[in-house]
Backbone as JSON Lines, residues from 0, in Angstrom:
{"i":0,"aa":"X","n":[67.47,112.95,108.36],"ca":[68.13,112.75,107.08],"c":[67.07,112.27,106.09]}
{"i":1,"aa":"X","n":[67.2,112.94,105.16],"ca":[65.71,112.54,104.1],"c":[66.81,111.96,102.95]}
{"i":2,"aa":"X","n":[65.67,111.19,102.08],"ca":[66.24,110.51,100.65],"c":[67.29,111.22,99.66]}
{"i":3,"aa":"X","n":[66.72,112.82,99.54],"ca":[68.24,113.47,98.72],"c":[69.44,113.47,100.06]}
{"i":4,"aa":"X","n":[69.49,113.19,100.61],"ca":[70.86,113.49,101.99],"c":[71.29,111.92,101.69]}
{"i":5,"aa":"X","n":[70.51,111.38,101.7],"ca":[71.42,109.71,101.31],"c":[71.76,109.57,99.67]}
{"i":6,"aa":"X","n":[70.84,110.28,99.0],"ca":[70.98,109.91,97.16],"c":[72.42,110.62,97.54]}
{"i":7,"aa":"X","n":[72.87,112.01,97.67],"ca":[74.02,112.83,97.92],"c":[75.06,111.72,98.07]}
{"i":8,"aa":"X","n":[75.24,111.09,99.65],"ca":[76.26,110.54,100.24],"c":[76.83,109.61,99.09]}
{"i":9,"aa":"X","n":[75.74,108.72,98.82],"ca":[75.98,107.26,97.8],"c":[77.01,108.21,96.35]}
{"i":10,"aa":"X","n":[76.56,109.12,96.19],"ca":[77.04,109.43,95.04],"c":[78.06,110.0,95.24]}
{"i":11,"aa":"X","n":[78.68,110.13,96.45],"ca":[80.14,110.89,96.63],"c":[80.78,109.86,96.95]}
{"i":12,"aa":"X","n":[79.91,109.07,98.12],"ca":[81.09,107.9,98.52],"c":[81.26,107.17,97.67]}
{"i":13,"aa":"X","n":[80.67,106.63,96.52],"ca":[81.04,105.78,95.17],"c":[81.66,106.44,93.79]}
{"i":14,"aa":"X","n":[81.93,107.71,94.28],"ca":[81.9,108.83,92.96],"c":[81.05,108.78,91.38]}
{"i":15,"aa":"X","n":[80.08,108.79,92.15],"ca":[79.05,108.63,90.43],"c":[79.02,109.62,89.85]}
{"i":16,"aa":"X","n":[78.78,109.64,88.16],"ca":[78.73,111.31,88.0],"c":[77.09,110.91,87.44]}
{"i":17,"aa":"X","n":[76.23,111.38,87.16],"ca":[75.09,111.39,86.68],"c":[74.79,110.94,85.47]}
{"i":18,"aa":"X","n":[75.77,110.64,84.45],"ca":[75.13,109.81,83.35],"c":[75.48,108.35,83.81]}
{"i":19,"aa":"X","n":[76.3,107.92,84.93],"ca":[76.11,106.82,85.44],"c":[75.23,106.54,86.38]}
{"i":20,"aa":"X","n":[74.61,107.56,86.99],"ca":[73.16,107.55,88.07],"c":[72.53,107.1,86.61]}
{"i":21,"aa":"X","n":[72.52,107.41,86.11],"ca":[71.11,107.39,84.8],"c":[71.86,105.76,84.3]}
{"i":22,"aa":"X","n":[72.65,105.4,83.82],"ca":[73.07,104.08,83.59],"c":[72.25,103.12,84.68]}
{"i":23,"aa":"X","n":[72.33,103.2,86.22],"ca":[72.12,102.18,86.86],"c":[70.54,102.05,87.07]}
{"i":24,"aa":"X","n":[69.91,103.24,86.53],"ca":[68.46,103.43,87.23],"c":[67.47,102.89,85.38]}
{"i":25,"aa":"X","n":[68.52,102.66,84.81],"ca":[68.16,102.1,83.46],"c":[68.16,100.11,83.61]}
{"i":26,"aa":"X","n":[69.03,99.66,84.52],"ca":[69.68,98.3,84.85],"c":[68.04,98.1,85.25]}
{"i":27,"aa":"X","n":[67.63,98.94,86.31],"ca":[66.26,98.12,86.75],"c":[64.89,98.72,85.44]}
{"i":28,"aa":"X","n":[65.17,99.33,84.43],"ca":[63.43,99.77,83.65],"c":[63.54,101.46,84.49]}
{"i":29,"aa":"X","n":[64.24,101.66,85.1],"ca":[63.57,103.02,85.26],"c":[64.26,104.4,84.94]}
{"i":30,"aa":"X","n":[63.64,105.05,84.09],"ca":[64.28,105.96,83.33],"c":[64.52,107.3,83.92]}
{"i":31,"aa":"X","n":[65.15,108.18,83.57],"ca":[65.22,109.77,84.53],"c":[66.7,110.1,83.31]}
{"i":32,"aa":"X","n":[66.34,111.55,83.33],"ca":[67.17,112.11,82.6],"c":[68.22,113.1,83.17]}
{"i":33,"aa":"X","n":[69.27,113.5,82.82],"ca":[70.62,113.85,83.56],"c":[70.03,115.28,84.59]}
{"i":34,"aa":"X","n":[68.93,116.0,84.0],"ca":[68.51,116.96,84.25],"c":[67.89,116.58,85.39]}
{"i":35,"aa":"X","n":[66.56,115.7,85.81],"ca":[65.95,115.26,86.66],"c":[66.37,114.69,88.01]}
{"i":36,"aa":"X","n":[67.63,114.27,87.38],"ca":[68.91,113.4,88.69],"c":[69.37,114.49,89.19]}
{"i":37,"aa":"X","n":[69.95,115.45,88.78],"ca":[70.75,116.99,88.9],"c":[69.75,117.7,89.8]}
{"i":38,"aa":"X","n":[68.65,117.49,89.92],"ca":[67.96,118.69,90.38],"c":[67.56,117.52,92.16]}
{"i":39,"aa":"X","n":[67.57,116.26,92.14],"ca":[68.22,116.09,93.62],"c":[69.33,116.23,94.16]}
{"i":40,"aa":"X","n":[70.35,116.87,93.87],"ca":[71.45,117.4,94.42],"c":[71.74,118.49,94.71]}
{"i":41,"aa":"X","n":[70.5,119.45,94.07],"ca":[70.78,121.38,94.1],"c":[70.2,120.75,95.75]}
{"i":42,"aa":"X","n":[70.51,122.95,96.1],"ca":[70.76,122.98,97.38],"c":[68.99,123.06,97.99]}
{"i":43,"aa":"X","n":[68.28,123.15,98.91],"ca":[67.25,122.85,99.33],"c":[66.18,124.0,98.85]}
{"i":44,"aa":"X","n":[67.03,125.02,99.29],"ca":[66.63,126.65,98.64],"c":[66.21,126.65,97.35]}
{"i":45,"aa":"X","n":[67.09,126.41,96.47],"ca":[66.89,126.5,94.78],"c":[65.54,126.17,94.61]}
{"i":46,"aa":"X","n":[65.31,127.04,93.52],"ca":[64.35,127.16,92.56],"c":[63.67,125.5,91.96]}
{"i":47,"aa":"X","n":[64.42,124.86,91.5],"ca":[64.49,123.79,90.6],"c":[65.06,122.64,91.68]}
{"i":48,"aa":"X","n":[64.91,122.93,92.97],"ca":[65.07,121.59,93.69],"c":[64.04,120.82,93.88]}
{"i":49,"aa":"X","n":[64.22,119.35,93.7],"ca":[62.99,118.51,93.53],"c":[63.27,117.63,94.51]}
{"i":50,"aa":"X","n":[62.03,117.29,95.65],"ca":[62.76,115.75,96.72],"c":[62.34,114.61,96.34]}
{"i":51,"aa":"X","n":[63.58,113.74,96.62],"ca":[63.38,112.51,96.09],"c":[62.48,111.89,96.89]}
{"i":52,"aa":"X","n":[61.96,110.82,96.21],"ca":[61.14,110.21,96.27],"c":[60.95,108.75,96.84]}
{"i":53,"aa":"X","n":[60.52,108.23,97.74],"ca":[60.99,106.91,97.88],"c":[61.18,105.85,96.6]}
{"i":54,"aa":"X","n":[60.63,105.61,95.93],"ca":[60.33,104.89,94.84],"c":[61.76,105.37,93.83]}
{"i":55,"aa":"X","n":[62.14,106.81,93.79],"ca":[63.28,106.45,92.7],"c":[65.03,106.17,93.5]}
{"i":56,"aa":"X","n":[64.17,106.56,94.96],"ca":[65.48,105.96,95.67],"c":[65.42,104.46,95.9]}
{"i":57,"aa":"X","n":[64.45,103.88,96.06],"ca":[64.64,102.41,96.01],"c":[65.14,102.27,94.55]}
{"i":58,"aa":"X","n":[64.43,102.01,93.33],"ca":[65.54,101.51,92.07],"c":[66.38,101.92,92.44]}
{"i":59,"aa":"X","n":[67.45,103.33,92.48],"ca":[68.48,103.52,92.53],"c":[69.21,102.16,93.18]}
{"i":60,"aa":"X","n":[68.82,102.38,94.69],"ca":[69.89,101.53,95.28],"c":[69.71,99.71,95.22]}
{"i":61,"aa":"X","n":[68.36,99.17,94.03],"ca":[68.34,97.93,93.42],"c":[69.19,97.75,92.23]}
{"i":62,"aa":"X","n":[69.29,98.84,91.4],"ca":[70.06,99.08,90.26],"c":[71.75,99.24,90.5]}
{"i":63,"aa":"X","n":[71.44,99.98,91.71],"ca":[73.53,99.55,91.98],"c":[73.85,98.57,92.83]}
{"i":64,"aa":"X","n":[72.84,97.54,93.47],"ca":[73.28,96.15,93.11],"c":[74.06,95.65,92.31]}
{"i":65,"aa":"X","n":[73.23,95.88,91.31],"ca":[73.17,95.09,89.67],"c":[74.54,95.73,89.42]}
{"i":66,"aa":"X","n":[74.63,96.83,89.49],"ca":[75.53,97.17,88.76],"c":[77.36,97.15,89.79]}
{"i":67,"aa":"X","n":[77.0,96.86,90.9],"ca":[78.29,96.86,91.52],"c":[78.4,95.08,91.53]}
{"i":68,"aa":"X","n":[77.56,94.3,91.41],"ca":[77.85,92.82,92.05],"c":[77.51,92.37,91.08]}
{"i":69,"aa":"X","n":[76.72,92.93,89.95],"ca":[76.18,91.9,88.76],"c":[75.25,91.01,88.73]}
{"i":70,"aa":"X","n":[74.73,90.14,87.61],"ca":[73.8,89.4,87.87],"c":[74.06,87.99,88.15]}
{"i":71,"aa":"X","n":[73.29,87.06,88.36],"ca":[73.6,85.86,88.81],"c":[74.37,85.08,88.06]}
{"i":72,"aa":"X","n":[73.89,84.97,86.42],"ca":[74.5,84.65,85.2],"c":[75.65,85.57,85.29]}
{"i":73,"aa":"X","n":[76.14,86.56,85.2],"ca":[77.54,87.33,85.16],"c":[77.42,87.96,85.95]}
{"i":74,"aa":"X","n":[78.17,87.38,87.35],"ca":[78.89,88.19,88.65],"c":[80.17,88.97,88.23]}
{"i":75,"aa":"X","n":[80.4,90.2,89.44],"ca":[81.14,90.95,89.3],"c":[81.73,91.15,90.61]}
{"i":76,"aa":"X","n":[83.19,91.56,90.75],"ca":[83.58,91.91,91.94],"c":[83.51,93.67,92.08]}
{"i":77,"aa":"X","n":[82.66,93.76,93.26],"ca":[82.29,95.02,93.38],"c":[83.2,95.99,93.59]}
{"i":78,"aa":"X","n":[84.87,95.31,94.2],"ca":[85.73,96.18,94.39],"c":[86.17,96.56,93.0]}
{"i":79,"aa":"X","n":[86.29,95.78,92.0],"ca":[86.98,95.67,91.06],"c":[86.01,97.1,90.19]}
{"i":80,"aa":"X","n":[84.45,97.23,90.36],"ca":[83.74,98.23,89.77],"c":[83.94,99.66,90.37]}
{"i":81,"aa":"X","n":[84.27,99.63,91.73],"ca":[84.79,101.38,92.62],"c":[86.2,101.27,91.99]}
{"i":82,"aa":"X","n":[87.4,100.22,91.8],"ca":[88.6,100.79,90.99],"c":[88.28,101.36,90.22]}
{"i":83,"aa":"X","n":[87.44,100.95,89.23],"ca":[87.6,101.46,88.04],"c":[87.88,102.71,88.2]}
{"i":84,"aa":"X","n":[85.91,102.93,88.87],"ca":[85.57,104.78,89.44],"c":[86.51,105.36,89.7]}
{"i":85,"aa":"X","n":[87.59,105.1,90.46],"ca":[88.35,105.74,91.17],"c":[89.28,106.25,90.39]}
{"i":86,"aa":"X","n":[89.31,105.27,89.25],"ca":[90.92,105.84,88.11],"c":[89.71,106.95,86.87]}
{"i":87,"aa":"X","n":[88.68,106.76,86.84],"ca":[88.58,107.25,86.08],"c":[87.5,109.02,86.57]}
{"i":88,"aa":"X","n":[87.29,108.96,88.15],"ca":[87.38,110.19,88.73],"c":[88.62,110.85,88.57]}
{"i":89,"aa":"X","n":[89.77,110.43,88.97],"ca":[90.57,111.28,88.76],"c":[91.29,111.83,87.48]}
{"i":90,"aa":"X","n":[91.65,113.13,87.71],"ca":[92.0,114.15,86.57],"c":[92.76,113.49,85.54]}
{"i":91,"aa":"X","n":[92.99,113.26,83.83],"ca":[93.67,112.14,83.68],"c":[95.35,112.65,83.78]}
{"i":92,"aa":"X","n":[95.68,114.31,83.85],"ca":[97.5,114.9,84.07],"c":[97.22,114.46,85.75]}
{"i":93,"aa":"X","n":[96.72,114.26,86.37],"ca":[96.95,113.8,88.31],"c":[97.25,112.32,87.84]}
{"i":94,"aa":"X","n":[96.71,111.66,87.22],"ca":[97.19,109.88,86.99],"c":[98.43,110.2,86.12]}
{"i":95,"aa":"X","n":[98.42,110.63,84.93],"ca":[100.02,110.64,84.41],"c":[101.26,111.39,85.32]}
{"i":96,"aa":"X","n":[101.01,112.14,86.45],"ca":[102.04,112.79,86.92],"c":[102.11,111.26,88.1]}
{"i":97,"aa":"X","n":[101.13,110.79,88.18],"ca":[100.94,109.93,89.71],"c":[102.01,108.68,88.79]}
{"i":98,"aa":"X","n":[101.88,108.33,87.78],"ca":[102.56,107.39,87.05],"c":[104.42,107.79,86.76]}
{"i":99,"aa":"X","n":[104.54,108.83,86.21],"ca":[106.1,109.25,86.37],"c":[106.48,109.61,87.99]}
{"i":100,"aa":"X","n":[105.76,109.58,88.87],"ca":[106.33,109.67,90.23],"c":[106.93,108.41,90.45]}
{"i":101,"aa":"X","n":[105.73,107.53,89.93],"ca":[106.24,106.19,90.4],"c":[107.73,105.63,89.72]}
{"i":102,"aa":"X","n":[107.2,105.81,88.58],"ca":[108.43,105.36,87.12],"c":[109.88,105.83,87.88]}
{"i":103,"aa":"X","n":[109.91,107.6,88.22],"ca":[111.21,107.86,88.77],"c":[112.05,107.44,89.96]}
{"i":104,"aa":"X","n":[110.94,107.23,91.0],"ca":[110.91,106.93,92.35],"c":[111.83,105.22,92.0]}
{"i":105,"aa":"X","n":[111.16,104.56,90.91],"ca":[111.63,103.18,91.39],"c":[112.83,103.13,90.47]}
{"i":106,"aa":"X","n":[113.18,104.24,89.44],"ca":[114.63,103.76,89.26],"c":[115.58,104.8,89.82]}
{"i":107,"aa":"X","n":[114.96,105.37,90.61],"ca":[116.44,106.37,91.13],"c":[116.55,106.35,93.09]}
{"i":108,"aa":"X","n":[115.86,105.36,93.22],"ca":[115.84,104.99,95.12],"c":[117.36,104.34,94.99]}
{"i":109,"aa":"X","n":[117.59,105.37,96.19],"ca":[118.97,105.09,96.65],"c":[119.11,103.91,97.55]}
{"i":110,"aa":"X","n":[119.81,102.84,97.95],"ca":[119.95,101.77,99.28],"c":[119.51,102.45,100.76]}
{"i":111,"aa":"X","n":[118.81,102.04,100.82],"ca":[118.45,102.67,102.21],"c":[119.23,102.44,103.33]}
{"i":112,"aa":"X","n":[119.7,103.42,104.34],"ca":[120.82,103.76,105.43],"c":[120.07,102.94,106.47]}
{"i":113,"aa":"X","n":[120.94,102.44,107.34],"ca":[120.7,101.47,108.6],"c":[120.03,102.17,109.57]}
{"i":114,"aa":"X","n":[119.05,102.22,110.96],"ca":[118.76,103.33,111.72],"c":[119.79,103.08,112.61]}
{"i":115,"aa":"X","n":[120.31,104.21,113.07],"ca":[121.15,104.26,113.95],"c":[120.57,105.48,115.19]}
{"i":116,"aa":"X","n":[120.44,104.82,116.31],"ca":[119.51,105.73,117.27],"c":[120.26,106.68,117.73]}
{"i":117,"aa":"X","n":[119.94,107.7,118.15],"ca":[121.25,108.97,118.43],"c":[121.49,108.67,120.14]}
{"i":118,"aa":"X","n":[122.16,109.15,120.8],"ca":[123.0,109.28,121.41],"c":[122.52,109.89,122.66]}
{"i":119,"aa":"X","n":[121.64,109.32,123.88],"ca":[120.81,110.14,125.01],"c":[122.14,111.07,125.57]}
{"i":120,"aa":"X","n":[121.58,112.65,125.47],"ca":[122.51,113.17,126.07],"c":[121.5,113.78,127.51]}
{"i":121,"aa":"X","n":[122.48,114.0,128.83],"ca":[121.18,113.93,129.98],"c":[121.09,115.89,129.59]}
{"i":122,"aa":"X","n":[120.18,116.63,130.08],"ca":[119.45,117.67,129.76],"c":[119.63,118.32,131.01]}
{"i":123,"aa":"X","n":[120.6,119.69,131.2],"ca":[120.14,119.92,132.6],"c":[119.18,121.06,132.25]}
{"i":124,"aa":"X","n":[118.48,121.3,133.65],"ca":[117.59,121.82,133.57],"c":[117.91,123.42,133.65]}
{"i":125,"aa":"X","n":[117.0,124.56,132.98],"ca":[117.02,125.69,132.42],"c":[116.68,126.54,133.17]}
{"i":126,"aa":"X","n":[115.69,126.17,134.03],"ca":[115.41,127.49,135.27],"c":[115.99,126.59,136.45]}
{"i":127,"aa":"X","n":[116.82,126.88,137.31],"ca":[117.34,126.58,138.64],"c":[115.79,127.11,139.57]}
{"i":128,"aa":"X","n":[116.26,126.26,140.58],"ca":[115.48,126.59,141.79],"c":[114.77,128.04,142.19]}
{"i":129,"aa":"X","n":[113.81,128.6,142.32],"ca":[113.58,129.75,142.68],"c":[112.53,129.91,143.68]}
{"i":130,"aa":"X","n":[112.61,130.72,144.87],"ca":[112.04,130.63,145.6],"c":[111.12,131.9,145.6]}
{"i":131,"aa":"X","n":[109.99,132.0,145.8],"ca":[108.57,133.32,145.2],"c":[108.31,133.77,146.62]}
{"i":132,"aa":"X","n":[108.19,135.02,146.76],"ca":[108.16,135.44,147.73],"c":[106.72,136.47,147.4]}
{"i":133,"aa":"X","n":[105.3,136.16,147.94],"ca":[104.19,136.49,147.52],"c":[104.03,137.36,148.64]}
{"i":134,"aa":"X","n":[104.39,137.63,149.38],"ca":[103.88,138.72,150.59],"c":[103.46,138.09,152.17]}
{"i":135,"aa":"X","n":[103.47,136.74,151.57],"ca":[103.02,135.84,152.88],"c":[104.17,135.68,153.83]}
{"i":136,"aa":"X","n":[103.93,135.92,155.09],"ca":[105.01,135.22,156.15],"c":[104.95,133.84,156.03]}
{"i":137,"aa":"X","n":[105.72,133.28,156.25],"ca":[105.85,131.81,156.42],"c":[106.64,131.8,158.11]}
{"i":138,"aa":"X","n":[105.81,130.95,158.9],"ca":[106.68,130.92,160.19],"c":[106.61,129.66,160.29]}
């Protein structure tokens, strides 16, 4: 697994889009432009694929420190920075339909019915006994 196979993962499992790769790699002094970030993610083949580098994968992952936990003077809760991501990855008609699901759901839930377990009925069985007659004597 080389440095673009981990830059990849971080950026799916946190959903970054690249002007926020470029936000966090700014937190530590180090600059890269949307174009330069983009071209560690093409496929290995491509023309314009570039491998990362140790050095811009370390800032990276000093800079999203900073930017998931904050600084000492102003801490942050890191869960509270992937919510955000998370509402604002998704489509914004998938959050308004996800919002009237909810809205309808909680004024039109009916009282919910008691469980009532059904009724063991015994099962007879479907093939009766059969005896195979393969060519063998049996004495």
């Amino acid at each position: 697994m080389n440095n673009n196979d981990i830059f990849k993962k971080l950026r799916v499992a946190l959903m970054l889009r690249d002007d926020q790769i470029e936000e966090i790699l700014k937190l530590v002094d180090f600059r890269m432009s949307k174009g330069e970030i983009g071209n560690f993610f093409r496929n290995a083949d491509h023309p314009k694929f570039v491998e990362c580098g140790d050095q811009v994968l370390r800032n990276f992952l000093n800079g999203l420190v900073i930017y998931l936990r904050g600084t000492k003077e102003n801490p942050k809760n890191p869960m509270d920075v992937i919510a955000i991501h998370k509402k604002e990855a998704q489509p914004k008609e998938f959050r308004e339909k996800k919002i009237e699901n909810r809205e309808k759901t909680a004024t039109t839930t009916a009282p919910k019915k008691k469980f009532v377990p059904k009724k063991q009925v015994k099962k007879e069985p479907i093939v009766e006994k059969v005896q195979f007659k393969n060519g063998k004597n049996k004495k």
